[in-house]
C-alpha positions in Angstrom: 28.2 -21.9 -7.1 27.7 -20.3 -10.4 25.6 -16.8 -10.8 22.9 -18.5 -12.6 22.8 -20.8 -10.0 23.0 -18.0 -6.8 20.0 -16.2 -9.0 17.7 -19.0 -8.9 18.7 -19.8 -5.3 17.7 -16.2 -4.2 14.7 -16.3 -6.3 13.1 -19.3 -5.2 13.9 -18.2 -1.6 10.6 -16.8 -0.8 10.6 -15.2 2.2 13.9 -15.5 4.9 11.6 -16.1 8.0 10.0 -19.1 6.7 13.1 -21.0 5.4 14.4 -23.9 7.1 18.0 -23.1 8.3 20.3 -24.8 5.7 18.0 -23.3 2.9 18.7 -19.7 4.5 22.7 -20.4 4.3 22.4 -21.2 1.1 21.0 -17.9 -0.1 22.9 -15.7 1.9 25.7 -17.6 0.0 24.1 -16.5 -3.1 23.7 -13.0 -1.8 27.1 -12.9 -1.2 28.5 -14.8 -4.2 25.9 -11.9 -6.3 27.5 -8.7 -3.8 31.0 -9.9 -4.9 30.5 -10.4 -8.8 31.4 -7.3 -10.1 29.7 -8.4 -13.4 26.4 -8.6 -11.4 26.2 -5.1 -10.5 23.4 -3.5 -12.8 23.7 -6.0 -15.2 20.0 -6.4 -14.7 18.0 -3.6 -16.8 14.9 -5.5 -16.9 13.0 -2.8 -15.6 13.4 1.1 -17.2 14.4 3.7 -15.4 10.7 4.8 -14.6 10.2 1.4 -13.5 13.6 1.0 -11.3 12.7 4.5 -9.5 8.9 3.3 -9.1 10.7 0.1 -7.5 13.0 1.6 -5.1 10.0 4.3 -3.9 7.5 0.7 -3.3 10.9 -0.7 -1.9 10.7 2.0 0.6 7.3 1.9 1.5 7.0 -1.6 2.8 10.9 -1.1 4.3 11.3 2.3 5.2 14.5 3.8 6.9 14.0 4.0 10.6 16.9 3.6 13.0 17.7 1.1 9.9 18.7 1.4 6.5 15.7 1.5 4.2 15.3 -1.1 1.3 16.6 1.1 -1.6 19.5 2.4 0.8 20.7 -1.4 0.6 20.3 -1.6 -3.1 17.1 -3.8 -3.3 15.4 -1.9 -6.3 18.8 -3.5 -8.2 18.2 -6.7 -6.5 14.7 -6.8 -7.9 15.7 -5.7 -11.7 18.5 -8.6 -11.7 15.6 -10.9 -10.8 13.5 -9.5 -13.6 16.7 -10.0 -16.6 18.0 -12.6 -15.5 15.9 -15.2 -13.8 11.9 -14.6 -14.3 10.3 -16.4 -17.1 8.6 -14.0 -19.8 4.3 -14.3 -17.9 6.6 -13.2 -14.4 8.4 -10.7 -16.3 5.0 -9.3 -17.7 2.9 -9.3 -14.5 5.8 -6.9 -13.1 5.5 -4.5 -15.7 1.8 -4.6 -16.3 1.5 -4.1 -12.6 4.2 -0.9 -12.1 1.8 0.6 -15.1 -0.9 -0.2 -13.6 -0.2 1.4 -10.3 0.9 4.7 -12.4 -2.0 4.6 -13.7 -4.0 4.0 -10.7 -1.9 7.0 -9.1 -2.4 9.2 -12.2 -6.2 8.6 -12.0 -6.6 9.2 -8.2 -4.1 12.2 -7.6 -3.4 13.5 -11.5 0.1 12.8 -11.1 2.0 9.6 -11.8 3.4 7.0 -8.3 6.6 8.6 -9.0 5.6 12.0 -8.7 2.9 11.7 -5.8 3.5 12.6 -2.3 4.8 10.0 0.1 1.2 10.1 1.5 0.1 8.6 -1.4 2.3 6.4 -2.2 1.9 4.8 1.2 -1.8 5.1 0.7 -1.6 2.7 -2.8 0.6 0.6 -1.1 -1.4 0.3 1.7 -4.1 -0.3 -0.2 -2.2 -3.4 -2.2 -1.3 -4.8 0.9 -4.7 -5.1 2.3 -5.9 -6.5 -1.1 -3.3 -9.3 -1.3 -5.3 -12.9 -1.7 -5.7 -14.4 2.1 -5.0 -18.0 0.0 -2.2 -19.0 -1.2 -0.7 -21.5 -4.2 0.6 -24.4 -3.3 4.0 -23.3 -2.8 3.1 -21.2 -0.1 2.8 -18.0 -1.9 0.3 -15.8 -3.3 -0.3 -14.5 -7.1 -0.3 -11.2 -9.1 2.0 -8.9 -9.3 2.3 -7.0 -5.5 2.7 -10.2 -3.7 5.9 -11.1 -6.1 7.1 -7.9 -6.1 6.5 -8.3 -1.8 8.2 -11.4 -2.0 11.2 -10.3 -3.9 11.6 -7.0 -1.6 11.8 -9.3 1.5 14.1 -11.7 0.4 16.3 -8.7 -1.5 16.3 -7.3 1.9 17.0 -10.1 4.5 19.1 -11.6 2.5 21.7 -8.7 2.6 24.2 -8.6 5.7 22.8 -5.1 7.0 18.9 -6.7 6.7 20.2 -10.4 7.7 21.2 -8.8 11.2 17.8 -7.1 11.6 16.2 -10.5 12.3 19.0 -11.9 14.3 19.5 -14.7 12.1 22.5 -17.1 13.2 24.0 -19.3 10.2 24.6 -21.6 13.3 22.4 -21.2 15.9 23.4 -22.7 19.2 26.2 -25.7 20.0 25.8 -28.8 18.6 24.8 -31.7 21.1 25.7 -34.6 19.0 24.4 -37.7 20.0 23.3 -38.6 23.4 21.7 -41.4 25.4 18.6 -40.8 26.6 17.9 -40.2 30.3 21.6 -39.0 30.7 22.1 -35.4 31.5 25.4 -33.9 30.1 
Protein backbone atom coordinates (compact mmCIF):
# COMPACT_ATOMS: atom_id res chain seq x y z
CA UNK A 1 0.00 0.00 0.00
CA UNK A 2 1.38 3.27 -0.85
CA UNK A 3 1.12 6.49 1.62
CA UNK A 4 -1.06 8.21 -0.62
CA UNK A 5 -3.09 5.37 -0.72
CA UNK A 6 -3.01 4.56 3.47
CA UNK A 7 -4.03 8.59 3.65
CA UNK A 8 -7.06 8.38 1.71
CA UNK A 9 -7.87 4.95 3.42
CA UNK A 10 -7.70 6.68 6.89
CA UNK A 11 -9.44 9.60 5.62
CA UNK A 12 -12.43 8.20 4.16
CA UNK A 13 -12.72 5.92 7.28
CA UNK A 14 -15.16 7.86 9.07
CA UNK A 15 -15.73 6.72 12.22
CA UNK A 16 -14.02 2.99 13.52
CA UNK A 17 -17.38 1.80 15.25
CA UNK A 18 -19.39 2.01 12.23
CA UNK A 19 -17.04 0.22 9.70
CA UNK A 20 -17.77 -3.07 8.54
CA UNK A 21 -14.79 -5.42 9.68
CA UNK A 22 -12.56 -5.80 6.57
CA UNK A 23 -12.92 -1.90 6.09
CA UNK A 24 -11.54 -1.48 9.74
CA UNK A 25 -8.38 -3.91 8.86
CA UNK A 26 -7.68 -2.00 6.21
CA UNK A 27 -7.16 1.25 8.05
CA UNK A 28 -5.39 0.05 10.86
CA UNK A 29 -3.15 -1.19 7.97
CA UNK A 30 -2.83 2.28 6.94
CA UNK A 31 -2.33 3.49 10.45
CA UNK A 32 0.35 1.27 10.71
CA UNK A 33 1.88 1.58 7.21
CA UNK A 34 1.66 5.83 8.27
CA UNK A 35 3.33 5.04 12.22
CA UNK A 36 6.15 3.25 10.37
CA UNK A 37 7.04 5.81 7.52
CA UNK A 38 9.52 7.81 8.99
CA UNK A 39 8.89 10.31 6.10
CA UNK A 40 5.30 10.74 7.42
CA UNK A 41 6.15 12.02 10.73
CA UNK A 42 5.29 15.91 10.60
CA UNK A 43 5.49 16.03 7.13
CA UNK A 44 1.95 17.46 7.41
CA UNK A 45 2.17 21.38 8.27
CA UNK A 46 -1.16 22.16 7.03
CA UNK A 47 -2.16 23.72 9.99
CA UNK A 48 0.24 26.55 11.92
CA UNK A 49 1.46 26.14 14.97
CA UNK A 50 -1.49 28.21 16.61
CA UNK A 51 -3.68 25.98 14.74
CA UNK A 52 -1.80 22.55 15.63
CA UNK A 53 -1.88 23.60 19.48
CA UNK A 54 -5.64 24.74 19.13
CA UNK A 55 -6.06 21.06 17.57
CA UNK A 56 -4.36 19.01 20.07
CA UNK A 57 -6.29 21.25 23.18
CA UNK A 58 -9.99 20.28 21.01
CA UNK A 59 -8.29 16.84 20.54
CA UNK A 60 -8.33 16.67 24.30
CA UNK A 61 -11.55 17.80 24.98
CA UNK A 62 -13.64 15.28 23.16
CA UNK A 63 -10.76 12.49 24.35
CA UNK A 64 -9.43 13.39 27.42
CA UNK A 65 -6.71 11.35 29.51
CA UNK A 66 -8.52 9.30 32.05
CA UNK A 67 -7.08 5.92 33.12
CA UNK A 68 -6.21 6.28 29.15
CA UNK A 69 -4.02 8.15 27.05
CA UNK A 70 -5.64 11.30 25.88
CA UNK A 71 -5.92 12.15 22.03
CA UNK A 72 -2.85 14.50 21.82
CA UNK A 73 -0.77 12.04 24.14
CA UNK A 74 -1.21 9.50 21.00
CA UNK A 75 -0.28 12.11 18.56
CA UNK A 76 -3.72 12.75 16.91
CA UNK A 77 -3.27 16.69 16.49
CA UNK A 78 -0.31 15.27 13.92
CA UNK A 79 -2.74 12.87 12.54
CA UNK A 80 -5.11 15.62 11.82
CA UNK A 81 -2.53 18.18 10.11
CA UNK A 82 -1.31 15.15 7.79
CA UNK A 83 -4.92 14.89 6.78
CA UNK A 84 -5.10 18.62 6.13
CA UNK A 85 -1.50 18.65 3.69
CA UNK A 86 -1.82 15.86 2.23
CA UNK A 87 -5.29 14.49 1.58
CA UNK A 88 -8.18 17.28 1.93
CA UNK A 89 -9.19 19.04 -1.10
CA UNK A 90 -8.71 22.99 -0.95
CA UNK A 91 -13.12 23.87 0.30
CA UNK A 92 -12.03 20.93 3.23
CA UNK A 93 -8.85 22.47 3.81
CA UNK A 94 -10.67 26.03 4.18
CA UNK A 95 -13.66 25.01 6.41
CA UNK A 96 -10.77 23.72 8.96
CA UNK A 97 -9.07 26.89 9.08
CA UNK A 98 -12.02 29.25 8.94
CA UNK A 99 -13.52 27.21 11.65
CA UNK A 100 -10.17 27.13 14.23
CA UNK A 101 -10.42 31.17 13.64
CA UNK A 102 -13.61 31.17 14.17
CA UNK A 103 -13.60 29.43 17.50
CA UNK A 104 -10.61 31.96 18.56
CA UNK A 105 -12.66 34.33 17.81
CA UNK A 106 -15.66 33.15 19.45
CA UNK A 107 -13.28 32.42 22.62
CA UNK A 108 -11.70 35.95 22.31
CA UNK A 109 -15.22 37.51 22.25
CA UNK A 110 -16.74 35.58 25.18
CA UNK A 111 -13.66 35.35 27.61
CA UNK A 112 -11.15 38.19 26.08
CA UNK A 113 -8.60 35.68 25.57
CA UNK A 114 -8.03 33.54 22.62
CA UNK A 115 -9.16 29.11 22.77
CA UNK A 116 -5.54 28.68 23.36
CA UNK A 117 -5.20 30.81 26.21
CA UNK A 118 -8.70 30.15 27.95
CA UNK A 119 -9.15 28.00 30.95
CA UNK A 120 -9.94 24.30 30.46
CA UNK A 121 -13.52 25.35 31.61
CA UNK A 122 -13.86 27.13 28.65
CA UNK A 123 -12.63 25.34 26.35
CA UNK A 124 -14.81 22.48 27.35
CA UNK A 125 -17.62 24.92 27.50
CA UNK A 126 -17.08 25.86 23.44
CA UNK A 127 -16.66 22.52 22.74
CA UNK A 128 -19.60 21.55 24.45
CA UNK A 129 -21.34 24.01 22.97
CA UNK A 130 -20.18 22.61 19.18
CA UNK A 131 -21.23 19.35 20.06
CA UNK A 132 -24.64 20.15 20.95
CA UNK A 133 -24.93 22.25 17.76
CA UNK A 134 -23.75 19.61 15.38
CA UNK A 135 -26.74 19.06 12.44
CA UNK A 136 -29.05 15.97 13.82
CA UNK A 137 -29.05 15.12 9.66
CA UNK A 138 -26.68 13.89 7.98
CA UNK A 139 -25.26 13.82 4.06
CA UNK A 140 -25.62 10.94 2.32
CA UNK A 141 -22.51 9.34 3.29
CA UNK A 142 -23.51 9.19 6.67
CA UNK A 143 -21.83 12.22 7.95
CA UNK A 144 -22.54 15.63 8.87
CA UNK A 145 -21.17 19.11 7.43
CA UNK A 146 -19.06 22.18 8.68
CA UNK A 147 -16.19 22.28 10.17
CA UNK A 148 -16.55 20.53 14.05
CA UNK A 149 -18.16 17.44 12.72
CA UNK A 150 -14.95 16.89 10.28
CA UNK A 151 -12.68 17.93 12.61
CA UNK A 152 -14.89 15.18 15.15
CA UNK A 153 -14.67 12.80 12.58
CA UNK A 154 -11.06 12.97 11.98
CA UNK A 155 -10.26 12.96 15.95
CA UNK A 156 -12.11 9.56 16.23
CA UNK A 157 -10.72 7.86 13.47
CA UNK A 158 -6.97 9.47 14.43
CA UNK A 159 -7.69 7.94 17.67
CA UNK A 160 -9.17 4.46 17.19
CA UNK A 161 -7.25 3.78 14.62
CA UNK A 162 -3.99 3.81 16.71
CA UNK A 163 -2.97 0.48 18.59
CA UNK A 164 -3.23 2.22 22.24
CA UNK A 165 -7.08 3.71 21.07
CA UNK A 166 -7.78 0.38 18.80
CA UNK A 167 -7.60 -1.60 22.24
CA UNK A 168 -10.00 0.87 24.01
CA UNK A 169 -12.94 -0.59 21.95
CA UNK A 170 -11.85 -4.15 22.02
CA UNK A 171 -11.72 -4.42 18.41
CA UNK A 172 -10.53 -8.00 17.10
CA UNK A 173 -9.01 -7.87 13.43
CA UNK A 174 -10.60 -11.50 13.63
CA UNK A 175 -13.25 -11.83 15.80
CA UNK A 176 -14.21 -15.31 16.72
CA UNK A 177 -13.40 -18.95 14.78
CA UNK A 178 -14.42 -19.42 11.54
CA UNK A 179 -17.30 -22.02 10.94
CA UNK A 180 -16.89 -22.64 7.42
CA UNK A 181 -19.54 -24.20 5.71
CA UNK A 182 -22.12 -26.32 7.39
CA UNK A 183 -25.26 -28.26 6.59
CA UNK A 184 -28.12 -27.04 8.05
CA UNK A 185 -29.85 -28.84 10.93
CA UNK A 186 -26.41 -30.53 11.84
CA UNK A 187 -24.92 -29.41 15.05
CA UNK A 188 -20.99 -29.48 15.10
Amino acid sequence: MDRRTALRTLATAGALPLLAPERVAAVLEARRYLASDEDATGSGQALSEHELVMDGLIADVILPRTETPSASDLGVHEFVDLIAAEWMDGDESDALHEGLATLDETSRARFGRGFVDSSGREQLMLITELDTSMPVSVSSDGVGGGFYPMLKRLVLVGYFTTEDGASQVGYRTIPGEFGGCVAPGVGR
